[in-house]
C-alpha positions as CSV (number, residue, x, y, z in Angstrom):
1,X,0.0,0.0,0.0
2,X,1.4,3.6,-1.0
3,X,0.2,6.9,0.8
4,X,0.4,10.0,-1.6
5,X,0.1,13.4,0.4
6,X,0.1,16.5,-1.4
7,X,2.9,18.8,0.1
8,X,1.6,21.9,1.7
9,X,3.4,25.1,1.4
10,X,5.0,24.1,-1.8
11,X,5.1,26.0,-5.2
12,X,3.7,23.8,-7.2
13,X,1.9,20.1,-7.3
14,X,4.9,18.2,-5.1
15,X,3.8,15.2,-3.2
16,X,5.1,12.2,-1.2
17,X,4.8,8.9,-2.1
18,X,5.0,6.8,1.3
19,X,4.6,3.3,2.1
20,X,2.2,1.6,5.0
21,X,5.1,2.8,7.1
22,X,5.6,6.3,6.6
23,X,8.4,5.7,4.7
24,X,9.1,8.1,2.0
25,X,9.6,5.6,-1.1
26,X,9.0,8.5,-4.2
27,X,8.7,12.1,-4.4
28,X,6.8,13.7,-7.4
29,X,7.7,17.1,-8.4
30,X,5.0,19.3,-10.3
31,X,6.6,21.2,-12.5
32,X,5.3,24.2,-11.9
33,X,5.2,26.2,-15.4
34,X,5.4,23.2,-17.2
35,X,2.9,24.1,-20.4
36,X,2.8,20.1,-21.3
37,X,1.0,19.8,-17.2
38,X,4.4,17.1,-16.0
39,X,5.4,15.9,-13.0
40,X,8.3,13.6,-12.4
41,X,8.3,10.8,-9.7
42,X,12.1,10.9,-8.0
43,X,13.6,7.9,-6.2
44,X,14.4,9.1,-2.1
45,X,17.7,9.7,-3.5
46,X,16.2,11.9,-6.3
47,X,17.0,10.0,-9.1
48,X,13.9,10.5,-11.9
49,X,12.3,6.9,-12.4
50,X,9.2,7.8,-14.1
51,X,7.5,10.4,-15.4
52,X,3.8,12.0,-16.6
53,X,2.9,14.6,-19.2
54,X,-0.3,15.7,-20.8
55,X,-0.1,15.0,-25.1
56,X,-0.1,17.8,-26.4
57,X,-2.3,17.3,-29.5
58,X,-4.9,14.5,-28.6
59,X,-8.7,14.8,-29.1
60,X,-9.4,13.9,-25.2
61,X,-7.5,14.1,-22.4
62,X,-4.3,11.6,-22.4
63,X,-1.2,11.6,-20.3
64,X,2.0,9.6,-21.2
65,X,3.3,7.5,-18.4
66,X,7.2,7.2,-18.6
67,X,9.0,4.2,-16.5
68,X,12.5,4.0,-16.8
69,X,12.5,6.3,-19.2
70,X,10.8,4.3,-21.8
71,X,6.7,5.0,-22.8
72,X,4.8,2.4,-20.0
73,X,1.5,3.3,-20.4
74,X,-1.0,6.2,-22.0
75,X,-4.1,7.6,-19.9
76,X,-6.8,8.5,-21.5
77,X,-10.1,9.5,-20.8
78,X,-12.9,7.1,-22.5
79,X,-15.4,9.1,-24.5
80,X,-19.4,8.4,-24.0
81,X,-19.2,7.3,-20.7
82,X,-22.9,8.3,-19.1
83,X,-22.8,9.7,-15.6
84,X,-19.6,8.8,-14.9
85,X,-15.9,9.8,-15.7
86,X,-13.9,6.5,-16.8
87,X,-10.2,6.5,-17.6
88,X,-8.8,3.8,-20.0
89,X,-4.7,3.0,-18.8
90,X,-3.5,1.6,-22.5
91,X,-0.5,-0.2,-22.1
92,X,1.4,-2.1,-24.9
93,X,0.0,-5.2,-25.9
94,X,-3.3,-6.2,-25.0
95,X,-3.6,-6.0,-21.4
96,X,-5.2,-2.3,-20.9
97,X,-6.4,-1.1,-17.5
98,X,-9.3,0.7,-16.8
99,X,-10.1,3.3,-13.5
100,X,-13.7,3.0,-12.6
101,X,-15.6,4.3,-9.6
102,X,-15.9,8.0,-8.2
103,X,-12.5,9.4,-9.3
104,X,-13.0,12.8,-8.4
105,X,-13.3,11.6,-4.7
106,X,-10.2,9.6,-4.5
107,X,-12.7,6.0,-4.2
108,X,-12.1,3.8,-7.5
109,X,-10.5,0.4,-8.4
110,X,-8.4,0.0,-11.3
111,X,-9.3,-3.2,-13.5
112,X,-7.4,-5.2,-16.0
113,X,-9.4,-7.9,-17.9
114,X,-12.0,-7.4,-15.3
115,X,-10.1,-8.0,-12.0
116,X,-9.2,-5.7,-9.7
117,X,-5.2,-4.2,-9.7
118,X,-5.5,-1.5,-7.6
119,X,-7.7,0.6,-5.5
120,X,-7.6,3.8,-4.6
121,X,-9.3,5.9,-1.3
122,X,-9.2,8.5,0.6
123,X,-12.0,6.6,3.0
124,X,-9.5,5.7,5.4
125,X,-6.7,8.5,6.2
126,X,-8.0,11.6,7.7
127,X,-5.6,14.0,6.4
128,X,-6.6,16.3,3.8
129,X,-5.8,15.9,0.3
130,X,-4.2,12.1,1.0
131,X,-5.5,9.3,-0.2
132,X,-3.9,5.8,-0.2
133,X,-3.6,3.3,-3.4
134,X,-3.1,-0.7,-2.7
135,X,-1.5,-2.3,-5.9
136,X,-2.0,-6.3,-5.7
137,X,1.9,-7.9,-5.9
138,X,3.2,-8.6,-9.5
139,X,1.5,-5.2,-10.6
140,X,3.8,-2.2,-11.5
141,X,4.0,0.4,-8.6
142,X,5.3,3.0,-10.4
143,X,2.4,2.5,-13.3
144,X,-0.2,2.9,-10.9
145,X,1.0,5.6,-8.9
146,X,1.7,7.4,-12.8
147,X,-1.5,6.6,-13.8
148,X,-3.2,8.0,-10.6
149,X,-1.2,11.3,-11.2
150,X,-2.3,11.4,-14.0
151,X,-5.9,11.4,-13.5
152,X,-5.4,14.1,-10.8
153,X,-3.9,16.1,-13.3
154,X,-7.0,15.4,-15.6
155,X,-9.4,16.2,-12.8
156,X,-7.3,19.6,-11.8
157,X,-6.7,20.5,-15.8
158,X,-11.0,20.1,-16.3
159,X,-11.9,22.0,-13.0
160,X,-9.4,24.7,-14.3
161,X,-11.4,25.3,-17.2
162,X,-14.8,25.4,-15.5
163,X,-13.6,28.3,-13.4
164,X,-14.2,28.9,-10.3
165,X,-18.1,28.6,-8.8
166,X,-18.7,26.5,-11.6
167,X,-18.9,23.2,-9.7
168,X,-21.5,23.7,-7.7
């Protein structure tokens, strides 16, 4: 299980990555005027190991995840989905992901073939703006965690546009 708390007082989208512990594992840095909306997940010693970045020219919202510097994984948002947001995780070959649930409050599972990966809440922490993500074992950390960033940027990119008081 991974903990990913938004850092307070910081320029920009940083956050911690932490394990059931406490224990800082990854540290994603926001890049603050980044046009192409990027952060960059850093190893404890701050060594880049993966990467996310909105596509520049794509009809609907998509994200490249970068592991190891090679492309891991696109996020896109899935077009004519009634009442609900879903996010499509395509990776190479023909095992895609899919996020499903209510992604705007941090409480969805992420799918492949059907069975659950991943889950992601914020029903247990207290702490605002944290939300935990459990990864079953044999599943790629760093591809969730990217692909859960990237949906946050997504979500933050979409409210942007609506401008304030347009929510409600």
């Amino acid at each position: 299980m991974f903990v990913i708390r938004e850092r307070f007082f910081s320029i920009g989208d940083d956050f911690d990555v932490l394990d059931e512990h406490g224990t800082k594992v990854y540290h994603v840095d926001g890049k603050v005027f980044s046009v192409r909306g990027k952060v960059v997940i850093e190893d404890p010693a701050g060594n880049e190991v993966a990467s996310v970045h909105r596509q520049l020219v794509a009809l609907r919202p998509t994200y490249e995840i970068q592991v190891g510097g090679e492309k891991a994984a696109e996020v896109r948002k899935k077009l004519f989905t009634p009442f609900r947001d879903k996010f499509t995780i395509d990776v190479p070959g023909p095992d895609d992901l899919e996020m499903k649930g209510d992604l705007l409050d941090h409480e969805y599972v992420i799918e492949q073939g059907g069975a659950e990966v991943a889950s992601v809440s914020k029903r247990w922490l207290t702490v605002r703006d944290t939300y935990a993500v459990k990864v079953i074992p044999g599943v790629d950390p760093l591809l969730i965690i990217g692909s859960v960033l990237a949906l946050d940027l997504a979500l933050d990119r979409e409210a942007d546009k609506k401008g304030p008081g347009k929510n409600d």
